[in-house]
C-alpha positions in Angstrom: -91.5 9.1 70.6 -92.9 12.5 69.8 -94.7 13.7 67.0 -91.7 15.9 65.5 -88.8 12.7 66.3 -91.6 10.5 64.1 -91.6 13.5 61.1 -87.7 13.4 61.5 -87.7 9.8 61.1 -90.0 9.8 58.5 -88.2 12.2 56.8 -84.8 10.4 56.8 -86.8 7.1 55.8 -88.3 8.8 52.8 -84.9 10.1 51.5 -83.5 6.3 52.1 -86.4 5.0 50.0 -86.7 7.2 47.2 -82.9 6.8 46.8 -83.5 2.9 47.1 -86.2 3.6 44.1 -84.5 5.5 42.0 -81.9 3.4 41.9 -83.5 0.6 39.8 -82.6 0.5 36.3 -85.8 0.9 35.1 -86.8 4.0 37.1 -87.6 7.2 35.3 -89.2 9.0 37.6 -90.2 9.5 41.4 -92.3 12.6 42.8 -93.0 13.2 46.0 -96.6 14.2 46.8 -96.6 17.7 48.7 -98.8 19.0 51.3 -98.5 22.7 49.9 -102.7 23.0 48.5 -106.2 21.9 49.5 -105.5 19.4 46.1 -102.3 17.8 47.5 -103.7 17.1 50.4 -106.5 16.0 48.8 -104.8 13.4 46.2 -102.0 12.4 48.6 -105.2 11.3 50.8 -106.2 9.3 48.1 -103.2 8.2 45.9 -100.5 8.0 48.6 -97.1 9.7 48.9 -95.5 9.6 45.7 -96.0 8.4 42.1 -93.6 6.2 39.9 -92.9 5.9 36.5 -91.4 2.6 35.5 -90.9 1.2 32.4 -93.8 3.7 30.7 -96.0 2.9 33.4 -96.9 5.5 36.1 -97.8 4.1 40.2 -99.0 5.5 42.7 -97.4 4.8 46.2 -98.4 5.1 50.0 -95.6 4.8 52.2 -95.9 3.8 55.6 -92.4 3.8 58.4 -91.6 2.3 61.0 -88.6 2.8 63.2 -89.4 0.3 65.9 -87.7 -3.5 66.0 -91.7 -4.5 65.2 -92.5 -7.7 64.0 -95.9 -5.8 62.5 -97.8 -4.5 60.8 -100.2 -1.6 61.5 -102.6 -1.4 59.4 -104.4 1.7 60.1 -108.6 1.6 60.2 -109.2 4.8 61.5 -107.1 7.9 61.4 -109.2 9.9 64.0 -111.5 7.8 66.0 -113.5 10.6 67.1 -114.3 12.3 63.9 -114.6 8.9 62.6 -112.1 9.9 59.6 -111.0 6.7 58.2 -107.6 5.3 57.8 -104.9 4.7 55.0 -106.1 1.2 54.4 -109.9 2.0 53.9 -109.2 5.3 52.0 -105.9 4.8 49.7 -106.3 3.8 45.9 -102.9 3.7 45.8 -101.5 0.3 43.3 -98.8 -0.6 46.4 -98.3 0.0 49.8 -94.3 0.6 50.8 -94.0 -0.3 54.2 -90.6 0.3 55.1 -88.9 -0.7 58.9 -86.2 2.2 58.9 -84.2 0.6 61.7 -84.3 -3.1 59.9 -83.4 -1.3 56.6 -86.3 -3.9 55.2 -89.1 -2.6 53.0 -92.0 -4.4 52.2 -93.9 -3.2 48.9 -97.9 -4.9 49.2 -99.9 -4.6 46.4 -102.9 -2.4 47.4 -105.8 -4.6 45.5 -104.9 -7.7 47.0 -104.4 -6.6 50.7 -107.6 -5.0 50.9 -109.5 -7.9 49.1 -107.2 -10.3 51.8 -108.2 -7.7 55.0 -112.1 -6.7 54.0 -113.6 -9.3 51.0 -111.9 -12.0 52.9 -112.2 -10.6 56.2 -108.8 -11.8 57.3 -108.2 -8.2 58.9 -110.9 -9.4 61.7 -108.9 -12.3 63.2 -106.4 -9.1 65.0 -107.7 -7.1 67.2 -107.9 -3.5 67.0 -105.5 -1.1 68.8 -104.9 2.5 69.3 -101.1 3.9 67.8 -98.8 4.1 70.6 -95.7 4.3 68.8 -96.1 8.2 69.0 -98.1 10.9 71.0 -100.7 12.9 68.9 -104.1 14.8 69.8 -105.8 12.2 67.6 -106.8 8.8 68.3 -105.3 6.6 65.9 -106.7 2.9 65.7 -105.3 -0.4 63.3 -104.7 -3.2 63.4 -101.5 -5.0 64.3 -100.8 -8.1 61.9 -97.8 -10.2 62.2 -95.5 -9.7 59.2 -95.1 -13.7 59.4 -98.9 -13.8 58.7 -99.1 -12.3 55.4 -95.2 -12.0 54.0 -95.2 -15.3 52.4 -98.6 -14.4 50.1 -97.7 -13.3 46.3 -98.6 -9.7 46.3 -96.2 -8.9 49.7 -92.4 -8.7 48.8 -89.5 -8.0 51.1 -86.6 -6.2 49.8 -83.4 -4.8 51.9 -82.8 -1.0 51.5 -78.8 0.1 52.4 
């Protein structure tokens, strides 16, 4: 896949999910981070792709698609390899992580905290091995790791939900 049939696909996925989200009853709100200034680049870097108000309470979001049959998870350690610019999961302060398989119409939503403390305190992230993105070609070299969904789905702070 090339870069601009991944921002197409991303692009559908995000209109699925933030139709999924706003959906729930106790939904107020749902923006989508831009990438118009230097500060939405800047925040979206470090809070993710769009905030959430629910119930009074406001989150902040990183999504992550997929539009492979994957099994996985790629959880991304380095978003340029050669400028050693780090990924989503060392950089985002995000509260979850929405990682949604567009062709499986499942979304997983991982709370941010937990994974990290399971991937770098726990150093659970070290048993996979560490592989550049393939799913797309790009002048960057991408590297995460891939992590079996079966591997971490069944913890507390991972649920799985269908989007339609």
């Amino acid at each position: 896949m090339n870069f601009r049939d991944a921002l197409k696909a991303e692009k559908y996925g995000m209109e699925r999910l933030v139709s999924h989200i706003t959906s729930r009853p106790t939904v107020e709100d749902v923006v989508q981070i831009g990438y118009s200034s230097n500060f939405d680049k800047m925040f979206q870097h470090k809070f993710g792709d769009l905030l959430l108000v629910s119930s009074g309470k406001t989150y902040a979001l990183e999504v992550k698609f997929d539009s492979s049959d994957s099994p996985n998870f790629f959880l991304e350690m380095w978003s340029d390899v050669t400028t050693l610019r780090q990924g989503w999961l060392q950089t985002t302060e995000s509260d979850y992580i929405l990682y949604y398989f567009i062709n499986q119409g499942v979304m997983y939503t991982i709370g941010t905290k937990a994974l990290k403390e399971w991937a770098f305190a726990q150093k659970q992230i070290y048993r996979y091995k560490l592989q550049e993105q393939k799913a797309w070609s790009q002048t960057n070299i991408t590297q995460g790791f891939i992590v079996p969904i079966k591997d971490i789905h069944n913890y507390s702070w991972v649920v799985k939900e269908t989007i339609h």
